[in-house]
DRENDO-1510 file (C-alpha; in Angstrom, 1 decimal, always signed):
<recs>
REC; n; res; u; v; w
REC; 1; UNK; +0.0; +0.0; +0.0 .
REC; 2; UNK; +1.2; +3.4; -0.9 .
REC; 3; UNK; +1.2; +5.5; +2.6 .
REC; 4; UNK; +0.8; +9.4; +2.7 .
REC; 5; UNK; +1.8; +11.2; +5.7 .
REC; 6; UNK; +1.3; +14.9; +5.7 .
REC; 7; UNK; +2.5; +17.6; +8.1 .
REC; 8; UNK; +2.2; +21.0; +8.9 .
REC; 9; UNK; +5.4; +23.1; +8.2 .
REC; 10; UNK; +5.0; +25.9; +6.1 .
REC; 11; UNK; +3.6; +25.3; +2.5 .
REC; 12; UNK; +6.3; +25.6; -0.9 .
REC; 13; UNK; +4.5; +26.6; -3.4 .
REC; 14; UNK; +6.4; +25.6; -5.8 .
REC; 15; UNK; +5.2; +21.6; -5.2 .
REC; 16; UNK; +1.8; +21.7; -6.5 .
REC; 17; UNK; +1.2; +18.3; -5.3 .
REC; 18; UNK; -2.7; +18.7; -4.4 .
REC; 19; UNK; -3.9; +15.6; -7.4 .
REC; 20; UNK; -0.9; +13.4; -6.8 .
REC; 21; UNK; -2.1; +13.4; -3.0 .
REC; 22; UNK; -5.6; +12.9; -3.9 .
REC; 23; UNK; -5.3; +10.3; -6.3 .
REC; 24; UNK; -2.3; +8.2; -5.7 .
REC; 25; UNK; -2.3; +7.0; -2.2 .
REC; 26; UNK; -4.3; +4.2; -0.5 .
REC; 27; UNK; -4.2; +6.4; +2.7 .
REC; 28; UNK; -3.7; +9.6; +3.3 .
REC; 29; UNK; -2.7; +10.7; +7.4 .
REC; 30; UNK; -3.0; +14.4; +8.6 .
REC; 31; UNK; -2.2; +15.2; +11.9 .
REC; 32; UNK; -3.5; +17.8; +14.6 .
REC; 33; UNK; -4.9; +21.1; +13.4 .
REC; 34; UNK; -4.4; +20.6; +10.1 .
REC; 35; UNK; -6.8; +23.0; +7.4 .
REC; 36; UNK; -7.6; +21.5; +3.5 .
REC; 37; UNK; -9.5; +24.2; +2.4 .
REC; 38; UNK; -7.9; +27.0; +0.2 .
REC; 39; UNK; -4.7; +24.8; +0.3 .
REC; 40; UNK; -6.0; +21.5; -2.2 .
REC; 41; UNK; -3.6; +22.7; -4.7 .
REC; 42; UNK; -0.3; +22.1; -2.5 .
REC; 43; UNK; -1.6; +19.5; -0.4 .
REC; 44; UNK; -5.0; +18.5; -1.4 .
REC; 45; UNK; -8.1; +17.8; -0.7 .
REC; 46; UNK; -8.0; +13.8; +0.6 .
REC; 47; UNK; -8.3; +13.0; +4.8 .
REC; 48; UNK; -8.4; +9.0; +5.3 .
REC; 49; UNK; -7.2; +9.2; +8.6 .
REC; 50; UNK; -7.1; +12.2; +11.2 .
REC; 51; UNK; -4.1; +11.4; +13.9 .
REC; 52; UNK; -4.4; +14.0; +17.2 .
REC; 53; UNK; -2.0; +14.1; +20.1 .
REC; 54; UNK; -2.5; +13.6; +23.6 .
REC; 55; UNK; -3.5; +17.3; +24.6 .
REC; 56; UNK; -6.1; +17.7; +21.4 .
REC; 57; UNK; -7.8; +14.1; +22.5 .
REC; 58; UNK; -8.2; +14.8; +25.7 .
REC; 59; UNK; -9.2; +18.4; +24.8 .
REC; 60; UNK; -6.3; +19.6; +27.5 .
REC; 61; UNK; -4.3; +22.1; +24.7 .
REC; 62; UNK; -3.5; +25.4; +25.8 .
REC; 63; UNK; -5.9; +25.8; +22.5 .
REC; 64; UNK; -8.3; +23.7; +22.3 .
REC; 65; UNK; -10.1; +22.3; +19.4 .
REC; 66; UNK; -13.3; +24.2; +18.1 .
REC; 67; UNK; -16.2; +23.0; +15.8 .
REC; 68; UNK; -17.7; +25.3; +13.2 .
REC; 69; UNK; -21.3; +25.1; +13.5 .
REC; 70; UNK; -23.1; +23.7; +10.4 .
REC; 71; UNK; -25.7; +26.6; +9.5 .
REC; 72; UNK; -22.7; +29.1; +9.7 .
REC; 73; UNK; -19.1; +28.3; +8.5 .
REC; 74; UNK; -17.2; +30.8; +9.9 .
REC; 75; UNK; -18.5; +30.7; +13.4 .
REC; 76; UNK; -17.2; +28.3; +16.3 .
REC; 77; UNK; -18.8; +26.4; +19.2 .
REC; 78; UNK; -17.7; +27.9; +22.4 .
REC; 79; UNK; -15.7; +25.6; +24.3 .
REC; 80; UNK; -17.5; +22.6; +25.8 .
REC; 81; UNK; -17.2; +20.6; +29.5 .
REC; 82; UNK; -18.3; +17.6; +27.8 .
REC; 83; UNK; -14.5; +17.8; +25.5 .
REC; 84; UNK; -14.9; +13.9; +24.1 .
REC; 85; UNK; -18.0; +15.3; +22.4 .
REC; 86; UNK; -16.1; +18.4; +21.3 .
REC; 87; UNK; -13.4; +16.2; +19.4 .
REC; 88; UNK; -15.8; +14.3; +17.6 .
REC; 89; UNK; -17.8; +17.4; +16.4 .
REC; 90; UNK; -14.2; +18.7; +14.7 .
REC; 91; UNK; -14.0; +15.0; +13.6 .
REC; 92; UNK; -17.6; +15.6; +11.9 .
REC; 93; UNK; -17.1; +19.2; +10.9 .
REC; 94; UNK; -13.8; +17.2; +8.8 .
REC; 95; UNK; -15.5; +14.3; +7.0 .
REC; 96; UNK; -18.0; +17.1; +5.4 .
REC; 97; UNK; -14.5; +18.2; +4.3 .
REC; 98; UNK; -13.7; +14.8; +2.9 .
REC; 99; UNK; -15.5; +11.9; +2.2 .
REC; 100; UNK; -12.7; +9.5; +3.0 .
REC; 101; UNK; -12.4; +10.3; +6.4 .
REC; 102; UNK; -13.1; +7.2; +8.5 .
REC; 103; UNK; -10.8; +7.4; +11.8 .
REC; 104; UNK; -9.6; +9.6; +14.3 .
REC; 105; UNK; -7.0; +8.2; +16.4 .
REC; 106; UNK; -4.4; +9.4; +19.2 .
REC; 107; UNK; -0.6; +9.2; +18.8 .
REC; 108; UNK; +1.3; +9.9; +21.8 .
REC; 109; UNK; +4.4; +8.9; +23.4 .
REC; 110; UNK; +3.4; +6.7; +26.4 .
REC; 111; UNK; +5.2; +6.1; +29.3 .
REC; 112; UNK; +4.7; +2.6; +30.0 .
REC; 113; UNK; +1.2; -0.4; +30.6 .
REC; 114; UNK; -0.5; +2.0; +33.2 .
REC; 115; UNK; -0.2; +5.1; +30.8 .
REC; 116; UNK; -1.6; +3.6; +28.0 .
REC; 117; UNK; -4.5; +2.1; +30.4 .
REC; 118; UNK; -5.6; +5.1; +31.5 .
REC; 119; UNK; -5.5; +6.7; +28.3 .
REC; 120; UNK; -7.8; +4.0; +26.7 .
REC; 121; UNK; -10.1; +4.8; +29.6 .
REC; 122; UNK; -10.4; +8.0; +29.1 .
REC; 123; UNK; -10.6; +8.7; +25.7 .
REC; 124; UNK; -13.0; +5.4; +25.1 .
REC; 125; UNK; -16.2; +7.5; +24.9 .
REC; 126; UNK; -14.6; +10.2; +22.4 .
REC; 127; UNK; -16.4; +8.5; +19.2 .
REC; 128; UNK; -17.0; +5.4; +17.9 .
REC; 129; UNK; -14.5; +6.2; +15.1 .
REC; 130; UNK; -11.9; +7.0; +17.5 .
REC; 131; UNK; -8.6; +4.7; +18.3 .
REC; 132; UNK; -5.9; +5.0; +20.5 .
REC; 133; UNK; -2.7; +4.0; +18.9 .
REC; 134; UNK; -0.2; +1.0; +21.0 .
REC; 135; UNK; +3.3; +2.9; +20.9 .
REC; 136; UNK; +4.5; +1.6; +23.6 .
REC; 137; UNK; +7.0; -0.3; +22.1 .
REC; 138; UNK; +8.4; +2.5; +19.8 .
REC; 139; UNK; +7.8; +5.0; +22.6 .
REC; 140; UNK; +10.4; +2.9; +24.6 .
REC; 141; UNK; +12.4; +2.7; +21.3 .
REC; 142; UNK; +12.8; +6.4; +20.3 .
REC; 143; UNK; +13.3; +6.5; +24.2 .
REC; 144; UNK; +16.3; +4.8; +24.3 .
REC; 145; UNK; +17.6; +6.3; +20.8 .
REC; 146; UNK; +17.6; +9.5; +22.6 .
REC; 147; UNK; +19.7; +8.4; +24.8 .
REC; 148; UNK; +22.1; +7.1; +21.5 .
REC; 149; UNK; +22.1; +10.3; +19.7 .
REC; 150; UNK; +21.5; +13.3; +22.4 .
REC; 151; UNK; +23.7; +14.7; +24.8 .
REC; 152; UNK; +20.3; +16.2; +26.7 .
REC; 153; UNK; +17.8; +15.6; +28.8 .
REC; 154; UNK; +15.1; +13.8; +27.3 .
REC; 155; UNK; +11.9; +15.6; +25.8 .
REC; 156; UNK; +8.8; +13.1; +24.6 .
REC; 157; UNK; +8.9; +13.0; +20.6 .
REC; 158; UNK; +6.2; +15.0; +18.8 .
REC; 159; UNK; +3.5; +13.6; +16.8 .
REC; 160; UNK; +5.3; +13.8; +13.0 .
REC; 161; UNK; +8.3; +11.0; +14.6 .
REC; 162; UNK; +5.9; +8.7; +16.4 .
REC; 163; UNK; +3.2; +8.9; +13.5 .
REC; 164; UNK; +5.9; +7.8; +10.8 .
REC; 165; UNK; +7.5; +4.5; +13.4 .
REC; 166; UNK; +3.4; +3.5; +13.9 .
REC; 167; UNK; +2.8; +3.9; +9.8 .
REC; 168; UNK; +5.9; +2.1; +9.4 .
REC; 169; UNK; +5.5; -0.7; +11.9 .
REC; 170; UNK; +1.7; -1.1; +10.8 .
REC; 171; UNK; +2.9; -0.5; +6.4 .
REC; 172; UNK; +6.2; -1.0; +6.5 .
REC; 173; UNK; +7.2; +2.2; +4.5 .
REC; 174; UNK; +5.8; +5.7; +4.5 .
REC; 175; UNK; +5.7; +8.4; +2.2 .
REC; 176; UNK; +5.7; +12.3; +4.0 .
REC; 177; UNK; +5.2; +15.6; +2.6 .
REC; 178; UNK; +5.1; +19.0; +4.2 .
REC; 179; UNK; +7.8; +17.7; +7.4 .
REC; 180; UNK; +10.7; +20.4; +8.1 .
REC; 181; UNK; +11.7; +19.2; +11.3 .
REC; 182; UNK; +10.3; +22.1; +13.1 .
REC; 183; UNK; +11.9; +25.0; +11.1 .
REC; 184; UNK; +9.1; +26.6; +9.7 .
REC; 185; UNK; +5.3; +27.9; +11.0 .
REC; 186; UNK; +2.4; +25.8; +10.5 .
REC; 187; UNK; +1.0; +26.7; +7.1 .
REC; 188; UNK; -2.6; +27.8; +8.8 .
REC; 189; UNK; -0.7; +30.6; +10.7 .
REC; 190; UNK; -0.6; +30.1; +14.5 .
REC; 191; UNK; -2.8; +32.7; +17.0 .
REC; 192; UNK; -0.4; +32.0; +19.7 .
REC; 193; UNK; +3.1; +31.7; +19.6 .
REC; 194; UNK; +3.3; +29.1; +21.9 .
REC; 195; UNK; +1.8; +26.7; +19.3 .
REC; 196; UNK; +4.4; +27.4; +16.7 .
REC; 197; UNK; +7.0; +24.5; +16.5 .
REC; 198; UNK; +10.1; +26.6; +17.3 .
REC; 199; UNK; +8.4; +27.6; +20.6 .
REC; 200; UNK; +8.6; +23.5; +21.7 .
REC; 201; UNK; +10.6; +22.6; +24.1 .
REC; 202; UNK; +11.9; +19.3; +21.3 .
REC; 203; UNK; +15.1; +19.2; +19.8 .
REC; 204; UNK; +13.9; +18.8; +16.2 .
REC; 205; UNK; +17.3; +17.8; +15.5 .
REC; 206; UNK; +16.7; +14.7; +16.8 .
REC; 207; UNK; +13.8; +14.3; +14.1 .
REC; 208; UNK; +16.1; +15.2; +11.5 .
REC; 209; UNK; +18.9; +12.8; +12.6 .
REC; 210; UNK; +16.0; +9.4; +13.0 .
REC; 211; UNK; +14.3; +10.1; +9.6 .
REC; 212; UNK; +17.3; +10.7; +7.7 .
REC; 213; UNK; +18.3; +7.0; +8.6 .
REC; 214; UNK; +14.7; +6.0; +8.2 .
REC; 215; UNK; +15.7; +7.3; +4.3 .
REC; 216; UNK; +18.5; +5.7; +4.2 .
REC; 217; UNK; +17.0; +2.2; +5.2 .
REC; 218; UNK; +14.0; +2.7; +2.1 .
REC; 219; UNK; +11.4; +2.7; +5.2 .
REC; 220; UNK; +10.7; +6.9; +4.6 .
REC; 221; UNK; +10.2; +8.4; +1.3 .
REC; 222; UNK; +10.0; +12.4; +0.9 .
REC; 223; UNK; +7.1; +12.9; -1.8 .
</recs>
């Protein structure tokens, strides 16, 4: 299966790759806050799978994730108490965005048995649509190559690095388009400047230095 993975670094608009995406993939993974509309013709159109991270599933973001409401597209429901039932409006407001869209699902580093446990339990009532993703295994992987390649303390990996290990240990080989490693803004244009990648507290050249070898063993593909 040919496997899209698309982040959110800022747009070059010289790769007009909006059809290829649409049309030459068997799936097609966005991630987080991602936005199709008004940018089809760099990135397309297509949404088989939406992955979130822990803060957007459990609705615990410094921003949280807003639905538009139907009748008017530029308005947003005000934050909700009830936040699994907020995440699967946005999930609704993005499958009248695309008709492929099937599956929301968390990726998150986790900690260990008990992290994961809990998670499940409290993110089991979000939506029937909704999985949370078993990294445990590459969570204690990208762990310990941390450890191999950084002369730091260790920060947890963001969604982009565990998203490819999962498509790659579920596929076997990913394609990506749109990564920069956290150089760049997201393309949508941040409100807050705490949401911007270079405000994290990752190393993104920790990113840089695992998917380059990822490229180098034919298991990551740049489109």
């Amino acid at each position: 299966m040919n496997i899209l993975l698309i982040g959110n670094s800022s747009i070059n608009k010289e790769k007009k790759f909006g059809s290829k995406i649409d049309n030459d993939f068997d799936l097609v993974f966005r991630m987080n806050r991602y936005e199709v509309k008004g940018y089809e013709r760099w990135i397309g159109g297509r949404t088989d799978v939406w992955i979130l991270n822990r803060a957007l599933s459990t609705q615990q973001a410094r921003v949280r994730l807003q639905a538009k409401l139907v009748n008017e597209p530029h308005a947003v429901v005000s934050n909700s108490n009830n936040w699994s039932s907020s995440v699967d409006n946005v999930f609704k407001d993005k499958q009248r965005e695309s008709d492929y869209l099937k599956k929301v699902m968390c990726i998150t580093f986790l900690k260990g048995n008990s992290d994961f446990e809990t998670l499940q339990h409290k993110t089991k009532k979000i939506s029937e649509s909704f999985e949370l993703a078993d990294t445990r295994n590459i969570s204690k992987y990208l762990r310990k190559k941390w450890d191999e390649k950084m002369n730091k303390a260790f920060y947890k990996p963001p969604t982009g690095l565990l998203s490819i290990h999962y498509l790659i240990e579920k596929y076997g080989k990913v394609y990506i388009h749109n990564f920069d490693n956290g150089k760049s803004k997201h393309y949508w244009g941040d409100k807050d400047r705490i949401c911007e990648p270079m405000s994290s507290k990752h190393d993104w050249s920790f990113d840089e230095v695992v998917i380059d070898e990822l490229i180098e063993e034919g298991k990551v593909k740049y489109l």
